[in-house]
N, C-alpha and C positions, 0 to 999 in steps of 0.2 A: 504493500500500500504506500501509496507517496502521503509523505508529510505536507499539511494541510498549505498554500499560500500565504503570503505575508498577510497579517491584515491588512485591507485597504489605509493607506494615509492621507491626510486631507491633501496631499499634491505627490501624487506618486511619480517616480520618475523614471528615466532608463534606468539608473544604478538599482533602483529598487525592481524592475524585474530582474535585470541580469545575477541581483543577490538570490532569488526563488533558488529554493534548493535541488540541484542538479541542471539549472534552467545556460547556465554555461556549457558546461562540460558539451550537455545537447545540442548547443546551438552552433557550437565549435566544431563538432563532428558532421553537424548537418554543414555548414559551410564548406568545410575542407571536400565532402561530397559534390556540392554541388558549384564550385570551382572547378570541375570537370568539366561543366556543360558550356562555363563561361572559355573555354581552353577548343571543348572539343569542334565545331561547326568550325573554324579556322584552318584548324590545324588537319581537320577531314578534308578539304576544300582544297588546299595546297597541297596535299596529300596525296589525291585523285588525280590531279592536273598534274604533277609531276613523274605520276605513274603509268598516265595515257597518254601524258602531252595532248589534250584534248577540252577545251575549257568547257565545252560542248556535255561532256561527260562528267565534269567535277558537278555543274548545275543540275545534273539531271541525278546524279549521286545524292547530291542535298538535298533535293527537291524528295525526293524519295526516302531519306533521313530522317529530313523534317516531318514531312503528312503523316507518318505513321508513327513518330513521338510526339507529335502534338494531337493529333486528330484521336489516338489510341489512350491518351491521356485517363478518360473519365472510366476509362475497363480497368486499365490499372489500378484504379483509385480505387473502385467496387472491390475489386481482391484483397485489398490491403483493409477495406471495413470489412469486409467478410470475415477473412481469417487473423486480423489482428496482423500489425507493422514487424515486427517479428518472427512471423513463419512465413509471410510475402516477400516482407523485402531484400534478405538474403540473395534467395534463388533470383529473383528479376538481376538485384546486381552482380550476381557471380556472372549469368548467361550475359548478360549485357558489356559486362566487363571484358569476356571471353570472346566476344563479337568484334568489340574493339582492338584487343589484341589480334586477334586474326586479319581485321582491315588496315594494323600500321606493320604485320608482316606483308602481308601483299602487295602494301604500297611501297615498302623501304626501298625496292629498287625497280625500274622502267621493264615497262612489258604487261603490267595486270591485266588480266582481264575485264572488261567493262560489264561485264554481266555477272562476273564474280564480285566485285566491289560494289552493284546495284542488290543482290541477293544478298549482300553481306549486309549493308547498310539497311535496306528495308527491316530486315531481321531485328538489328540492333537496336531503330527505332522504337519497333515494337516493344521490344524491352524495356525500355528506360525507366529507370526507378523514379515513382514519381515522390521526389525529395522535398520541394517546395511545399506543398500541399501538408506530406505526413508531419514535416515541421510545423506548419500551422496548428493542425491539430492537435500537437506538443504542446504548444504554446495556449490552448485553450483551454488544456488542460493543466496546465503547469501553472496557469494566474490564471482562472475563470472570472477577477472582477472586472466588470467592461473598461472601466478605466485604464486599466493596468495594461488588459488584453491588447488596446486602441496602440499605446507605447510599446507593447512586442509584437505587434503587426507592422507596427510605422518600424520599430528598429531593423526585424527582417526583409521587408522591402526595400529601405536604403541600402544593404547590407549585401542584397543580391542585386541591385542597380550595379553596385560597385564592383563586386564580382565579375560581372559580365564588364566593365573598364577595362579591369586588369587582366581578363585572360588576354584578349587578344594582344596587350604587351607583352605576356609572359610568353608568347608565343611567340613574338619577335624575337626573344632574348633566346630561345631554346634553336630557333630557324638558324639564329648568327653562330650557333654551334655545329650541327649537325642536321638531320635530313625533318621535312616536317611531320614526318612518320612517327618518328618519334614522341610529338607532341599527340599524337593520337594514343600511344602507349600510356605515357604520363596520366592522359584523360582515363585510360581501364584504369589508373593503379588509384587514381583521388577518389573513382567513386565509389570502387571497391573497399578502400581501406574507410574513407567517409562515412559510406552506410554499415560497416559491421561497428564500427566506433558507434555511431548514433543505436543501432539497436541494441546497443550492449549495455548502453546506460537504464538508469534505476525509470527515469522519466516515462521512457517507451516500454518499460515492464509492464509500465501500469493501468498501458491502454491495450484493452485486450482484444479480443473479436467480439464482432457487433452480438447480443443476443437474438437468435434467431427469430424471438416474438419480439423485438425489438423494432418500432414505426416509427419510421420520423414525426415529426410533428406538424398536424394537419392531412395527415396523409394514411390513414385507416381505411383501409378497404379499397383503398385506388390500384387504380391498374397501375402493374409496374413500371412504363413507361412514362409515368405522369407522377412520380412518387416527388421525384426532385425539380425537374425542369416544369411542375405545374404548378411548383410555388411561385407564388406573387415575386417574395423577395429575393429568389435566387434567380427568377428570370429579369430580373432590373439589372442586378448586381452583374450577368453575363454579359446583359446588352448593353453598361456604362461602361464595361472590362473591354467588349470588341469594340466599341466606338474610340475609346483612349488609342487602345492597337490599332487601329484605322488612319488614329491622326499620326502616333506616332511613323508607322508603314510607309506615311505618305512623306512625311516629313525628311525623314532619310534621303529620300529622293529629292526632293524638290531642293533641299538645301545644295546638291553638288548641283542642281541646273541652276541658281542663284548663284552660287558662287565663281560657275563659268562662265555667266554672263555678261557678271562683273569682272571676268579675269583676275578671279582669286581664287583660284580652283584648288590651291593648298591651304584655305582658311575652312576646308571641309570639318580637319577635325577640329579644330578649335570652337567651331559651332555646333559637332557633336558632345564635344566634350563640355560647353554651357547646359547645354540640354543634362548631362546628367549633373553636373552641378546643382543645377537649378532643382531637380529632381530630392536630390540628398538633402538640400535646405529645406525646402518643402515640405520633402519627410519627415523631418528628424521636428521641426516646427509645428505640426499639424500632431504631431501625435502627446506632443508637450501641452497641448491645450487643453482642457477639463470642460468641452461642449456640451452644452445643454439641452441642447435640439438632437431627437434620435439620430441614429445613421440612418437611416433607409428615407431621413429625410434632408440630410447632409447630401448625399449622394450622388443627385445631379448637380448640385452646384460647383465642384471641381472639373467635371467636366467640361461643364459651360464655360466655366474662366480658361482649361487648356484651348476651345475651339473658336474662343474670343481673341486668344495669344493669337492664334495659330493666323485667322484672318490680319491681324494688325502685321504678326512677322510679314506675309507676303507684299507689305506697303511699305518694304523698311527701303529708304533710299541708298544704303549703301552697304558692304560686310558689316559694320561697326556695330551699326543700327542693331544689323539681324539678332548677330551674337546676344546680344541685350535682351531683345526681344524674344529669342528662342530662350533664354536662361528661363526667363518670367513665365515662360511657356512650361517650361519644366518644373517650374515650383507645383504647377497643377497637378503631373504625373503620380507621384508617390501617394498624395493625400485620396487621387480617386481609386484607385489602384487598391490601398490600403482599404476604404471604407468598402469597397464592393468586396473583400474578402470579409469582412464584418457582418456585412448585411447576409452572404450568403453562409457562414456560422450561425448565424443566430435563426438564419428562416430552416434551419433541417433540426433531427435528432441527435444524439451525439453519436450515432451508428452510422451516421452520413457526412462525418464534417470531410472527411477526407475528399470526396466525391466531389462537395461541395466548391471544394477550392480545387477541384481541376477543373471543374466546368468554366470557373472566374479564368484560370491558368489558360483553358484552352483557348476562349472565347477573347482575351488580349493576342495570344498568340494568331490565331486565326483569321482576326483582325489586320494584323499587322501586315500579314502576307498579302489581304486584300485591299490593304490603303495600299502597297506597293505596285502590286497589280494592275490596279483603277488611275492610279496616277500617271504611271509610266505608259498609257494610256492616252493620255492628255496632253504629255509636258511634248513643248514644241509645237500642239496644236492653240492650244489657249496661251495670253498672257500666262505668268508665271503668278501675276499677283491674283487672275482667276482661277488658276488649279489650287494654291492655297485657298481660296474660301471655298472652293467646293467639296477637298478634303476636309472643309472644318464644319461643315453641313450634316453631315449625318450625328456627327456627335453635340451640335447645339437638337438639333432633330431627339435625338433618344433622349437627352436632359429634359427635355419637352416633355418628352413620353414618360420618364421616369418618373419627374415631379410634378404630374398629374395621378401618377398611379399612388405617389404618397400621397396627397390629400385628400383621394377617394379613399383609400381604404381605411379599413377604422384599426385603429391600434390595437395590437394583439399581444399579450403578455408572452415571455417564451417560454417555452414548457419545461 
């Protein structure tokens, strides 16, 4: 049994989660885990291309990667409530691990097969532990008072913003050594060693498998299709997660056609790198605050302010501007991001949180793919400053929708 939470204090803080007993050790482990993912998509990438000399092949390698570790996300997650993070998550990381390893042997030297490194990767996708998520559900359990929860959602979020910064540095520093194969290796060994560290702690002991009469909440007798994605507040909390991803997807893009426009085609990453600045401030700020007003009624309004950045960034008259403008933009990411992980904790059972937050996981990622898609699309046929407001359209669009769906519905205690 875990030893009960701190009591609440009148202004709880990050130190006072990270002091929760065992609430590091877990969160350390899930990190060094999930520092794999922010390593692996690069260093697979370079990897592929280096092995087919075919860039042709590296995209259609990740494209293949991806759909089936992001789109496979929510089955994942059902196994890990089924049988408890402990008898799931092992096995996904070993095979997963083992996938890896087998894609940075095939790749170390020229000649792979292209159908061998598409079968490898599909496979591998399929696997991936889903890390983010079963951490959340750590964390819900580790501090269940909303206050506290709000500060290790906001610290997690910052926490794997920045992860994903640094892999692809780390993967520079690994390239200037030897072949990028090997950064696919490094990737088996972080999440391997990651996820047996994190199931090993006392925290994840003491979440066990869901009880089979076990319902989420609100959801008696429904069909099981409709158990999770017919809640009110996990279908908001999806559609403000793929509207963020949508803005973000697009933004990616549209920032290197700004910046070539303006012939500053190397101020790309300086403007990515505002964006997650902007992000970590945001975060780490938004989760520091003691709000009064529920989440599910918070919710759309972070969105609104990234898809208000987002229209103003594509007016900026020059790089400077942007940068500016993108940071501000980025302050919005973490706080909506965070809240729609909230909102979808609280609308399930605790038999569902995992589920929960892959659907939030998938439904960003999903997005993201599809603001990059839509956009690239555009760019060249519109102004640049009307592909920016059209990407930032759907997500004042779902804020709409969202913050309608809070004031009709009537407040429901959580079970």
């Amino acid at each position: 049994m875990l030893s009960p939470s701190p009591a609440p204090s009148r202004n709880p803080s990050y130190a006072t989660v990270l002091r929760t007993r065992h609430a590091s050790r877990t969160f350390g482990a899930a990190l060094l885990g999930r520092l794999s993912y922010g390593l692996v998509s690069l260093s697979l990438m370079l990897a592929v291309k280096d092995a087919t000399g075919s860039y042709s092949v590296a995209g259609a390698v990740m494209a293949l990667f991806g759909a089936t570790s992001v789109f496979l996300s929510p089955v994942r997650a059902a196994l890990i409530d089924r049988y408890g993070p402990r008898r799931a998550l092992p096995p996904m990381a070993g095979v997963y691990s083992a996938l890896l390893a087998a894609l940075a042997y095939a790749t170390w030297r020229p000649g792979a097969s292209s159908l061998l490194l598409g079968a490898l990767a599909v496979t591998a996708g399929a696997c991936t532990p889903p890390l983010g998520p079963v951490m959340r559900t750590v964390w819900s359990s580790l501090v269940p008072e909303r206050e506290l929860l709000q500060r290790a959602y906001s610290l997690d979020g910052v926490a794997e913003e920045l992860l994903f910064v640094t892999g692809p540095l780390l993967v520079g520093v690994v390239i200037g050594f030897t072949v990028p194969a090997a950064g696919v290796a490094i990737s088996a060994a972080l999440v391997l060693v990651g996820t047996l560290a994190l199931v090993s702690s006392p925290a994840v002991r003491g979440i066990g498998a869901a009880p089979s009469t076990e319902k989420a909440a609100g959801t008696r007798d429904a069909p099981r299709e409709q158990r999770l994605l017919g809640m009110a507040g996990l279908r908001h909390a999806a559609l403000v997660a793929a509207s963020v991803g949508l803005c973000l997807g697009a933004l990616d893009l549209l920032v290197v056609a700004f910046t070539e426009q303006h012939h500053r085609g190397a101020a790309v990453a300086w403007v990515l790198a505002a964006l997650s600045a902007g992000s970590a401030v945001g975060g780490l700020a938004y989760g520091a605050v003691s709000w009064r007003a529920p989440n599910r009624v918070r919710l759309p309004v972070p969105a609104a302010g990234l898809a208000a950045a987002m229209v103003v960034a594509g007016l900026s008259p020059d790089v400077y501007v942007l940068v500016a403008v993108v940071a501000a933009a980025g302050v919005f990411v973490a706080p909506a991001l965070t809240t729609a992980y909230l909102v979808a904790d609280e609308s399930v059972g605790t038999g569902s949180r995992t589920q929960a937050g892959a659907w939030v996981n998938t439904a960003v990622n999903a997005g993201s793919s599809a603001g990059t898609a839509a956009v690239g699309l555009l760019v060249g046929r519109l102004p640049t400053a009307v592909c920016f407001a059209v990407a930032a359209a759907p997500a004042l669009l779902c804020a709409a929708v969202v913050a309608r769906g809070a004031v009709d519905r009537p407040r429901i205690s959580r079970s």
